[in-house]
C-alpha positions, -999 to +999 in steps of 0.1 A: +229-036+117+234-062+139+232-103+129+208-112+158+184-092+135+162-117+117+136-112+094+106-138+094+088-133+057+053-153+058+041-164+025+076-156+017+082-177-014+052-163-032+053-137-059+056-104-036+071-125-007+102-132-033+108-098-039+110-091+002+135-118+004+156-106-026+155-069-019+159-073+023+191-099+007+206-072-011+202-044+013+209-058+047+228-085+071+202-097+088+194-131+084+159-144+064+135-169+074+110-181+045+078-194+059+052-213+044+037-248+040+057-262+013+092-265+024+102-273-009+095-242-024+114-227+009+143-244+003+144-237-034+146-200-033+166-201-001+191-219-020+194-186-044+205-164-015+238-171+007+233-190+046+217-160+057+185-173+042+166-206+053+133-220+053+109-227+078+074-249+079+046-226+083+009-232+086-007-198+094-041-211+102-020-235+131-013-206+161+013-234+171+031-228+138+025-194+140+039-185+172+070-210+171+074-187+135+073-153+148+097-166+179+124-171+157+122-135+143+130-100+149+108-086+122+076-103+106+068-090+071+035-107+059+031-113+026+004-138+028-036-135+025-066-133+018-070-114+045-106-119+049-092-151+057-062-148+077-072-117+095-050-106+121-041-138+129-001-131+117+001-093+136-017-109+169+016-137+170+040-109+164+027-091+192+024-124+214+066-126+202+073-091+210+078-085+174+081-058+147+051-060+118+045-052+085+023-062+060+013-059+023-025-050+029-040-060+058-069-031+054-089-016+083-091-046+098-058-058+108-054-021+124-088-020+138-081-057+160-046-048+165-061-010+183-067-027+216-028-034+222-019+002+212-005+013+239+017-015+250+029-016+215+044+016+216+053+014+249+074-018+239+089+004+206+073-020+182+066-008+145+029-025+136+030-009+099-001-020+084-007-018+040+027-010+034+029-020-002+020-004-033-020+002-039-026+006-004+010+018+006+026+043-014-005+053-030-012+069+005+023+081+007+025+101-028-005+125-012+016+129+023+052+132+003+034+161-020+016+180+004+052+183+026+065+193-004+041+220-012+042+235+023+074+241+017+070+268-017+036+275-010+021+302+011-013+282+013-028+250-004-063+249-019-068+214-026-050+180-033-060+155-058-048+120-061-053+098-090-040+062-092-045+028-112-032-004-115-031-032-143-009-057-127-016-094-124-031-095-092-028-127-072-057-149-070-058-139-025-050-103-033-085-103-060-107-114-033-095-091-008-109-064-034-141-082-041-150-081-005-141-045+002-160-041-027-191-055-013-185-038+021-183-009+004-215-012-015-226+014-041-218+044-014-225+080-028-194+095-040-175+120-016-141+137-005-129+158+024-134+192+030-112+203+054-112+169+071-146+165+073-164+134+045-187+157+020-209+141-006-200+153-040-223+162-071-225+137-098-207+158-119-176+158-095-177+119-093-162+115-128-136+131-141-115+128-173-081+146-171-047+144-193-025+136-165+007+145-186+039+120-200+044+094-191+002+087-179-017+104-207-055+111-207-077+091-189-113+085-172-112+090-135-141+077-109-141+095-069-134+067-051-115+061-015-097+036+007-097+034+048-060+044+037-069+071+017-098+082+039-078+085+064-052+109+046-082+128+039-090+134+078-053+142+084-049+172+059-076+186+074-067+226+062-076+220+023-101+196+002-090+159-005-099+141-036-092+108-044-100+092-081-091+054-098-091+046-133-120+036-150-116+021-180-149+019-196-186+015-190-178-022-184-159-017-157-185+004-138-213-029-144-189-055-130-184-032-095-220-026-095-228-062-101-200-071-072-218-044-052-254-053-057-254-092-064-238-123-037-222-136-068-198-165-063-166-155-048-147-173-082-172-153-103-163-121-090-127-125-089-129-136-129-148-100-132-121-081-109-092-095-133-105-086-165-112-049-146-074-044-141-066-059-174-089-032-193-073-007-170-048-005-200-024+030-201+012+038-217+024+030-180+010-003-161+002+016-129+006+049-113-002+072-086-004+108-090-004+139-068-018+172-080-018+198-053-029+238-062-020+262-041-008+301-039+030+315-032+032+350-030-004+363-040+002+338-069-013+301-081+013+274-085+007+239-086+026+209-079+027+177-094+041+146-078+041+112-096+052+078-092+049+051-118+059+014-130+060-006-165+071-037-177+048-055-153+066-047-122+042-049-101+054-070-080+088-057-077+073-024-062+049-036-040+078-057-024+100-030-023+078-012-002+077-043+027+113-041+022+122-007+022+099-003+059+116-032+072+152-024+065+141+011+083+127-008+112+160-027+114+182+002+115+159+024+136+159+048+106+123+069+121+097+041+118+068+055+145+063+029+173+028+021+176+000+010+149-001+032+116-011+031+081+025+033+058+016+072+051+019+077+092+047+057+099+074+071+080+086+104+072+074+106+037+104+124+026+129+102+039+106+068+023+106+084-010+145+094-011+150+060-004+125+050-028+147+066-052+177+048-046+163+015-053+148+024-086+113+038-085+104+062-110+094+095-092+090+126-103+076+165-093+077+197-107+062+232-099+040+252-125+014+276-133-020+262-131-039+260-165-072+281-153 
């Protein structure tokens, strides 16, 4: 890869934007630029890498800043929010700089402003790779990965459930990005897809409890969905789609609904949203699974594709993900041109493999169905 490659990380000494740095440091030549208000802080973890790696002031709300930022860089990865906040403030200066763009969890809404310039984004062969990280990210990508790998052994597919969680320390921005989805969402009747198409499901569908197997273990599950995962949903449109989180306890389900139902203060609700993920408490600290059932040769089989973390990693792997799609982007290694969700951008097979490399715990195996 090429030195005039530089990769602008905003937020970039915060908790994920460390691991961005780190992980791009260890993997490519390009050359880093940190940006964020406190130049300190820059300089302080520039100072662990080698000269590729400096600091620049950064005030993201200033389009100045912003745009004299994203001029400097080949490839913006932003790792900064709330995005209720922020917006698409950081992907519309990226475009204005003819720049690559990737962020962490920028939701519908950075890819619903961005849709105007769709066009002339591909057409200029820019990669706009919006919620690239972990939970949404590669909880989108498990379902894609597993279904490629089931077309491959299996005659037909019959449905695809995913289940995922998360107990990690959540920053303070990333919190009340969930509490307003949350109350966006409202207290929506249950659904999934059949065959592409959003169908209410019967009460008895919305909660599940299920064994999910070493290293997850048994567990209460609630149908829930993402724009991510919806729109995985609407893609593999030849089977049903089912998409369940965690739920830890009775609890759990009052301080959504009071999220939901109440305009509680913001600091209120983000105090309820953290003790959520810190009841969410399994042998592993999050997950996302893949269970697919299908038929080869007049037979059921049924895959199972998961990918986990522990030791409070949370971080790590959610910064790997930026990394991983922005090393690709560097080295033109099949990142779509255009504006996708991570699921769409990639070749799922090629992510995972690569995935793999760096350390993420994946696994899959074939079996017979318990009926």
């Amino acid at each position: 890869m090429s030195r005039a490659v530089t990769f602008g990380i905003v937020g970039g000494y915060g908790a994920t934007g460390r691991i961005v740095a780190s992980e791009l440091w260890k993997s490519c030549e390009g050359e880093i630029l940190i940006g964020g208000r406190d130049l300190a802080k820059g300089k302080a973890l520039a100072a662990k890498f080698d000269s590729r790696a400096s600091t620049a002031h950064l005030d993201i709300l200033d389009a100045h800043s912003l745009d004299d930022f994203c001029a400097r860089c080949s490839i913006v990865v932003s790792c900064a929010g709330p995005v209720m906040v922020l917006q698409d403030r950081v992907a519309q200066a990226a475009f204005r700089a003819r720049c690559h763009y990737i962020d962490a969890a920028g939701m519908s809404l950075v890819k619903e402003r961005m849709l105007p310039h769709r066009q002339e984004i591909e057409d200029l062969g820019l990669s706009f790779v919006v919620s690239a990280g972990w939970n949404p990210g590669l909880s989108e990508l498990l379902p894609v990965y597993a279904d490629a790998q089931a077309m491959a052994k299996m005659d037909s597919i019959e449905s695809l459930t995913v289940y995922f969680s998360d107990s990690g320390e959540w920053s303070t921005n990333a919190l009340r990005d969930a509490v307003r989805f949350v109350r966006k969402l409202g207290l929506r009747s249950p659904g999934y897809f059949h065959k592409g198409e959003w169908t209410r499901a019967k009460m008895s569908e919305a909660f599940r409890r299920v064994d999910l197997g070493d290293p997850v273990g048994p567990g209460r599950f609630l149908m829930v969905s993402t724009p991510e995962l919806s729109e995985i949903g609407c893609r593999l449109n030849n089977y049903d789609v089912f998409a369940y989180a965690y739920l830890s306890g009775f609890r759990t389900i009052m301080a959504i609904t009071l999220m939901a139902l109440l305009p509680l203060p913001e600091t209120l609700s983000v105090r309820l949203f953290r003790n959520v993920f810190r009841r969410n408490r399994l042998p592993v600290d999050g997950f996302v699974v893949a269970h697919i059932l299908g038929r080869s040769q007049g037979r059921r089989l049924a895959l199972k594709v998961q990918i986990v973390y522990k030791e409070r990693r949370d971080y790590w792997i959610n910064g790997l993900a930026l990394a991983t799609v922005a090393r690709m982007v560097s080295e033109s290694k099949g990142v779509q041109a255009g504006i996708h969700f991570l699921a769409d951008a990639v070749d799922p097979i090629a992510f995972m493999a690569e995935l793999r490399k760096a350390g993420v715990e994946q696994t899959e195996n074939f079996e017979q169905p318990r009926e």
